[in-house]
C-alpha positions in Angstrom: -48.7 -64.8 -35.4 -48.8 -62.2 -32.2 -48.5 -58.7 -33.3 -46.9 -56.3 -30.5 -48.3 -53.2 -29.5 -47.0 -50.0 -27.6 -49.0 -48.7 -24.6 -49.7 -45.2 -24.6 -47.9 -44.6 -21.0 -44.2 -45.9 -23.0 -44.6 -43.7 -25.9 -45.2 -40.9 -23.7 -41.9 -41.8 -21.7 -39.9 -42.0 -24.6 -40.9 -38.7 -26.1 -40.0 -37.2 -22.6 -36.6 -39.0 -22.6 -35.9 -37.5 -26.0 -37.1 -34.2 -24.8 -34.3 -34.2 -22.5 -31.3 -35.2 -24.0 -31.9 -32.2 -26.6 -32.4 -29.9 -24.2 -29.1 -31.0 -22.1 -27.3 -28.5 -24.7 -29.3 -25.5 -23.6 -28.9 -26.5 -20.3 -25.4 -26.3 -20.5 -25.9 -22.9 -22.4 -27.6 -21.7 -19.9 -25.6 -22.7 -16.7 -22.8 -19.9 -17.1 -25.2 -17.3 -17.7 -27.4 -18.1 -14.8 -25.7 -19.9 -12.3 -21.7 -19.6 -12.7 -22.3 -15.5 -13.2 -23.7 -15.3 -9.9 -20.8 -17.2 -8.4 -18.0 -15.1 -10.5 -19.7 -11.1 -10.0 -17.6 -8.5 -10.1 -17.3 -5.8 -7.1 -16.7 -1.8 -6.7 -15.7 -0.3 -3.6 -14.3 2.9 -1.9 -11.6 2.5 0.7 -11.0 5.6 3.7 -7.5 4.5 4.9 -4.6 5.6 7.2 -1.1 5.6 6.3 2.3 4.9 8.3 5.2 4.4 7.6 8.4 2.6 8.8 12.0 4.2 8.1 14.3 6.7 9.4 12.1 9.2 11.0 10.0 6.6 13.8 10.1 7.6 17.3 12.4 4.7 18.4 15.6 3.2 17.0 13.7 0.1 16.3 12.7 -0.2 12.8 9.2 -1.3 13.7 8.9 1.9 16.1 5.5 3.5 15.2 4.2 7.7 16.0 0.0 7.2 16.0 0.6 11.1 15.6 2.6 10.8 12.3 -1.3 9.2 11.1 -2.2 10.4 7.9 -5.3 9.8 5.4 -5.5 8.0 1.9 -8.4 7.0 -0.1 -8.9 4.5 -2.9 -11.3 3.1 -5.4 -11.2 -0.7 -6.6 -12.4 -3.3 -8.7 -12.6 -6.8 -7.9 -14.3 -10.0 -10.0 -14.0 -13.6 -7.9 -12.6 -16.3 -10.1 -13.0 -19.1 -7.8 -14.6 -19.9 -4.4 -12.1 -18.6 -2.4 -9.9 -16.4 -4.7 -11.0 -12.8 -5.9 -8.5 -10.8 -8.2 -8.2 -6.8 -7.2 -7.0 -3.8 -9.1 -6.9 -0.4 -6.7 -5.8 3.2 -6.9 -5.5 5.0 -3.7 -3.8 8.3 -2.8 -2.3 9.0 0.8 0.0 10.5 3.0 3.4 9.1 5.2 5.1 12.0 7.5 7.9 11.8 9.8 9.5 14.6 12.1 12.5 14.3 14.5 11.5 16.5 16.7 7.5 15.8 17.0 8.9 11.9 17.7 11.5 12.1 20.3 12.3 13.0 23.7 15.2 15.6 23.9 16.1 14.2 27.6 16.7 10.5 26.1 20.3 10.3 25.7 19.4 7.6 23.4 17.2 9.7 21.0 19.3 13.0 21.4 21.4 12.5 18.2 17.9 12.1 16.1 16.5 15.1 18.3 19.1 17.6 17.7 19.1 16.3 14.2 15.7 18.1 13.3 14.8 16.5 10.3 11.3 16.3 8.9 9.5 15.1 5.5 5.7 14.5 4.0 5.3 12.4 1.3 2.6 12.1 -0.9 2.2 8.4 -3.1 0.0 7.3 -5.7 -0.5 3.7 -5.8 -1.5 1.3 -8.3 -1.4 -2.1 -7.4 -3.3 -5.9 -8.2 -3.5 -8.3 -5.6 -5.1 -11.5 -5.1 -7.6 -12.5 -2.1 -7.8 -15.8 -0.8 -10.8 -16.6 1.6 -10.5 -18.5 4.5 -13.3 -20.0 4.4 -15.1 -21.2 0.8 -17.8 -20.1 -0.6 -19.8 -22.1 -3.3 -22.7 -20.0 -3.6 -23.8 -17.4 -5.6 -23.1 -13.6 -4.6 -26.5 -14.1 -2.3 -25.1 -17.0 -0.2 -21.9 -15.5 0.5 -20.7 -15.5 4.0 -21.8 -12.9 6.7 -18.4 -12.6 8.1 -15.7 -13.5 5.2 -11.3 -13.3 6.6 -9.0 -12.9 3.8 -5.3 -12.8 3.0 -4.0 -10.7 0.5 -0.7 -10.8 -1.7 0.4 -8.8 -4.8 2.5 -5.9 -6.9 2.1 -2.4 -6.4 4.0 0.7 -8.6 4.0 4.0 -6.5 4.8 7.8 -7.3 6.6 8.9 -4.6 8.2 12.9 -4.0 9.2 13.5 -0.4 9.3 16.9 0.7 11.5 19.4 3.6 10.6 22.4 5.1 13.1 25.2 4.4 13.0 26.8 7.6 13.9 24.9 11.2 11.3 25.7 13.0 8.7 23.2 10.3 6.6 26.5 9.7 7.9 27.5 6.0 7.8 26.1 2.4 7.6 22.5 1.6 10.0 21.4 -1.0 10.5 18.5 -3.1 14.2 16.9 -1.9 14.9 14.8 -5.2 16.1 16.9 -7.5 18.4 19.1 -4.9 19.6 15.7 -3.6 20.6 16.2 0.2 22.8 13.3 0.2 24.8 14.2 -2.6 22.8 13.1 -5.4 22.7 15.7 -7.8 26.4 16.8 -7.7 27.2 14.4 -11.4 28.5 11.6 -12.3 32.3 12.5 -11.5 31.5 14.2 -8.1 29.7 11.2 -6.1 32.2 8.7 -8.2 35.3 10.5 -6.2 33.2 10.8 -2.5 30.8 8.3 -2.8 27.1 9.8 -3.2 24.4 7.7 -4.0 22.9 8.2 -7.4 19.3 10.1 -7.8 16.9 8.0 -6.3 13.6 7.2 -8.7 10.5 8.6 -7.9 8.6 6.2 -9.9 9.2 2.3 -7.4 7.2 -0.9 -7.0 6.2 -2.2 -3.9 5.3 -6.0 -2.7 1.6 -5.3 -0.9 0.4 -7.8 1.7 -1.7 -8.5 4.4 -5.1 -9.2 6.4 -9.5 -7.9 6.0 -12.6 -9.5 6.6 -15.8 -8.8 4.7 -19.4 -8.4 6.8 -22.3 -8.9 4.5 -24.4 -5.4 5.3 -27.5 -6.5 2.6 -27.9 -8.7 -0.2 -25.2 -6.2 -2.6 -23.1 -4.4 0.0 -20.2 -5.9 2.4 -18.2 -3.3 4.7 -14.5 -4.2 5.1 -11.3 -3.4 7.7 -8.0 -4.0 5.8 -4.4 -3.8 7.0 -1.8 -4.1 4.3 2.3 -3.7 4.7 3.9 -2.9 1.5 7.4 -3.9 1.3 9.2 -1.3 -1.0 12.5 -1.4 -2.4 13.5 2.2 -1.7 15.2 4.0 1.6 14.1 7.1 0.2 10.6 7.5 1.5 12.2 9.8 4.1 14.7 11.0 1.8 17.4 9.6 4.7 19.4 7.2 4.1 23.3 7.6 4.3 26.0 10.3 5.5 25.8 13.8 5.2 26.8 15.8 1.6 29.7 17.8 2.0 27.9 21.0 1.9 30.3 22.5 -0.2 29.1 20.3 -3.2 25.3 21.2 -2.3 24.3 24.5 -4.7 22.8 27.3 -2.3 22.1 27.9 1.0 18.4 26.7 1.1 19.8 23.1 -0.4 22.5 23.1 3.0 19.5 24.0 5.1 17.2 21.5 4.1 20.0 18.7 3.9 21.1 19.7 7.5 18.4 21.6 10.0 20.1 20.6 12.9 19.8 22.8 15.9 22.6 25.3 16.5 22.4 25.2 19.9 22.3 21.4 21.7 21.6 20.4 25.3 24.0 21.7 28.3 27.2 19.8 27.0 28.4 19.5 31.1 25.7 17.2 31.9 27.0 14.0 32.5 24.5 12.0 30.7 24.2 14.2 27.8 26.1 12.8 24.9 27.6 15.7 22.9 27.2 15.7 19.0 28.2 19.0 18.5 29.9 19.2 15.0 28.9 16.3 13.6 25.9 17.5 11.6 26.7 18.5 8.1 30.1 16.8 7.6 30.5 14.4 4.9 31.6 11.7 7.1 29.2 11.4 9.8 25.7 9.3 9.5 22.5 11.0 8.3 20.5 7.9 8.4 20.7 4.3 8.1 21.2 2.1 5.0 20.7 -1.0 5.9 17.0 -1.6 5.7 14.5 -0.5 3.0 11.1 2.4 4.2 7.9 0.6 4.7 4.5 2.1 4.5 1.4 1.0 5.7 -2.1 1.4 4.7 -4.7 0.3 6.7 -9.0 1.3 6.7 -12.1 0.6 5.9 -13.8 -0.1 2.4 -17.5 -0.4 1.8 -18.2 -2.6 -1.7 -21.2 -2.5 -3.8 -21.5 -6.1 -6.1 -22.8 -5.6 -9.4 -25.7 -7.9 -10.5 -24.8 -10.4 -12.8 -26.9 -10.1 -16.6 -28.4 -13.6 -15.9 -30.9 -13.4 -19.0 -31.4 -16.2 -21.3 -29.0 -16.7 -24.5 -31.3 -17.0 -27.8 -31.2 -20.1 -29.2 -31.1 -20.6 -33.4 
């Protein structure tokens, strides 16, 4: 009768073998703590913008017309976490500035631009934005928050909400008060219910508005935590009152003082020589409930476009205890 024996060397392997398939749970344990947080970190960052915007007051009567002058600043804070290898989630608050101003933006010897001349409006408007977009890298990146790219393009797409309150000057010449235009409502606004039912105002325009925000960055990797950014983003709004222009003129009867008919119509009293030839006289026109303050047929843009400089926070990579 043989009797079989076990060499040292087998036992050994075995032991090893059964070493590893209990530890294949802590393994796994382990793995999200360790690798997958260093994948998915989370980001802070400070944004110095400039803001534009795209309406009634542009230099041009094309909509996409752009004044560099009519520049104005915004900053914003944000916090990001990447859920994938090319998507990143994105929650910002920012604070900035859109302007406009007939007379700064057009040339009083363009017959074209004459009407928007003489009309001599002007506006600032200050918006807080809240919005959450999502990024989407061009290029993947499987690594950890150390391995990331040194140059990363991205595409952006989300939902903004906005507080919005454009303001006039009450005197012609730009150099007086600034005042809020919503609650005197140039256009007619204010005037109640049965007043713009019989000539046809708009109703009070909200103050609170959403916005859709989109566009284009790229990262740079500065060090192993901090990337600096350029952004461009175009937020489609749903508003033509960024400008507070939009329609006809208010009768000025139905507006309540004289300050309200001022800052509804600032148009120059006295135009261009009318005996020129190529000088298209408007005289009149301005203030009369029947002519065209602005135009309704396309919702304000703004745009907000800058730099951003983000700090990543280290992942807590320590070790789960084990019972």
């Amino acid at each position: 009768m043989s009797t079989r024996t076990f060499s040292p060397n087998l036992l050994t392997g075995l032991a090893l073998a059964g070493s590893a398939l209990l530890a294949t749970p802590a393994a796994a344990q382990m793995m999200p703590t360790v690798a997958r947080q260093a994948k998915l970190y989370n980001t802070v960052s400070v944004h110095l913008n400039a803001m534009n915007y795209f309406g009634d007051l542009v230099p041009g009567t094309a909509f996409t017309s752009f004044r560099f002058g009519a520049t104005r600043p915004n900053l914003g804070v944000s916090f990001s976490h990447r859920f994938a290898p090319r998507i990143t989630g994105r929650a910002s608050l920012s604070y900035g500035r859109i302007t406009g101003d007939d007379k700064k933006k057009t040339d009083q010897n363009d017959k074209d631009a004459i009407y928007r001349y003489n009309r001599n409006l002007r506006f600032r408007n200050d918006i807080v934005e809240v919005s959450t977009v999502a990024l989407i890298d061009l290029f993947e990146n499987r690594g950890t928050y150390l391995k990331r790219r040194d140059f990363s393009p991205y595409v952006f797409l989300g939902l903004a909400g906005f507080y919005h309150n454009p303001k006039g000057n009450d005197q012609r010449d730009g150099k007086g008060n600034w005042v809020a235009l919503q609650p005197i409502g140039t256009e007619g606004q204010q005037t109640g219910d049965a007043v713009r039912a019989q000539k046809g105002y708009d109703d009070p325009y909200k103050r609170v508005q959403i916005s859709i925000p989109f566009g284009l960055g790229v990262n740079y990797k500065l060090s192993r935590q901090l990337n600096l950014g350029y952004e461009i983003g175009w937020r489609k709004t749903f508003t033509d009152y960024l400008d507070d222009v939009s329609g006809n003129y208010a009768d000025p009867a139905d507006l309540k003082d004289a300050r309200a008919r001022l800052l509804a119509d600032p148009s120059e009293e006295r135009f261009n020589d009318p005996n020129d030839p190529d000088f298209i006289q408007f005289g009149g026109a301005y203030g009369n409930r029947i002519s065209k303050r602005g135009t309704n047929n396309e919702d304000d843009w703004y745009i907000v476009s800058g730099f951003h400089l983000s700090y990543i926070l280290i992942p807590d990579t320590k070790s789960p205890k084990f019972r």
